[in-house]
C-alpha positions as CSV (number, residue, x, y, z in Angstrom):
1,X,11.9,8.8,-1.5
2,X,11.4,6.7,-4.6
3,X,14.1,4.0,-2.5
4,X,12.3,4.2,0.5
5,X,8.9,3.5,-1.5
6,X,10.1,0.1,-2.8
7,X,12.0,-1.0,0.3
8,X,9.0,-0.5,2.3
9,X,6.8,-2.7,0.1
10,X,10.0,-5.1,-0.1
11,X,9.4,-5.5,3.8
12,X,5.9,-7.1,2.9
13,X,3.6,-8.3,0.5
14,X,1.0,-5.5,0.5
15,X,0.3,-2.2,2.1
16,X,-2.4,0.5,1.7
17,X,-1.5,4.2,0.7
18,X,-2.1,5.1,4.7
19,X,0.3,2.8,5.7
20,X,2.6,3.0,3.6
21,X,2.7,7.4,4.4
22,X,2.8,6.5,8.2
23,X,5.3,4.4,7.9
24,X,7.8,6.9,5.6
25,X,6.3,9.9,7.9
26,X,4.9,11.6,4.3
27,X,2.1,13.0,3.2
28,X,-0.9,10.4,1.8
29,X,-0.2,13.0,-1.1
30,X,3.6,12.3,-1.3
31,X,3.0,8.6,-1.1
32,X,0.9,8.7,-3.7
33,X,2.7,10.5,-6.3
34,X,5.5,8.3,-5.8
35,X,3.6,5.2,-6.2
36,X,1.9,6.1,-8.7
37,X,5.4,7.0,-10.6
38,X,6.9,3.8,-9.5
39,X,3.6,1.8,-11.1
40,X,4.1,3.3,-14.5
41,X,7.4,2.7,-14.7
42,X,6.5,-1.3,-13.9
43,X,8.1,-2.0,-10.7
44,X,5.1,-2.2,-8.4
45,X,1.2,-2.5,-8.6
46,X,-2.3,-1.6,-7.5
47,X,-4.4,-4.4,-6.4
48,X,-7.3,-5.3,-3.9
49,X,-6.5,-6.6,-0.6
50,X,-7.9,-10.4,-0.8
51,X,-10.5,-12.3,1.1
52,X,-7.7,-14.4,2.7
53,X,-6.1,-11.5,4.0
54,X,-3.6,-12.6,7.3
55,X,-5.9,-10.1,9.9
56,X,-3.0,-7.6,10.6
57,X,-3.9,-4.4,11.4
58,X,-3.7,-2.2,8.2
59,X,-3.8,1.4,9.1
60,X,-7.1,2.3,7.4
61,X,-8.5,-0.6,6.4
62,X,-11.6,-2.1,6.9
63,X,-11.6,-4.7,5.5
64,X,-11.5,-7.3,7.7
65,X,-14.1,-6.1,9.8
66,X,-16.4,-4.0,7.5
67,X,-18.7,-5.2,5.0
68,X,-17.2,-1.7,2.8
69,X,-15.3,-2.7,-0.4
70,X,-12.0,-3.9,0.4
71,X,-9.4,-0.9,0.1
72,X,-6.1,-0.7,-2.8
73,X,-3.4,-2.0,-1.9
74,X,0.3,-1.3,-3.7
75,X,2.6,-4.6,-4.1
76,X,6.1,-4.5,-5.8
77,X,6.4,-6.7,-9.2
């Protein structure tokens, strides 16, 4: 699952938690826990989707459309 983690966010730059566990077909749970793994041993990151983000639809974010804090995104180093 760990592979499948980092080839996913190899695919593109960022991706939210929901996304990332629909696109595997896991558990936001599952997704998670690995990401969170895979951060602490340095091969990927949290960070905050930007301003300039491209418009494509994230599942579960608002945050081109909502005035809601933009949501966490996961990036690999």
């Amino acid at each position: 699952m760990l592979e499948a983690l980092l080839t996913t966010l190899n695919s593109t730059e960022m991706r939210s938690l929901q996304e990332i566990a629909l696109t595997l077909h896991i558990s936001t749970e599952t997704a998670k826990a690995g990401l969170e793994f895979l951060e602490h041993q340095g091969y990927i990151k949290k960070t905050v989707s930007p301003p300039s983000c491209p418009g494509k639809s994230c599942y579960g974010c608002n945050g081109c459309s909502s005035i809601l804090p933009l949501p966490l995104m996961w990036e690999k180093i």
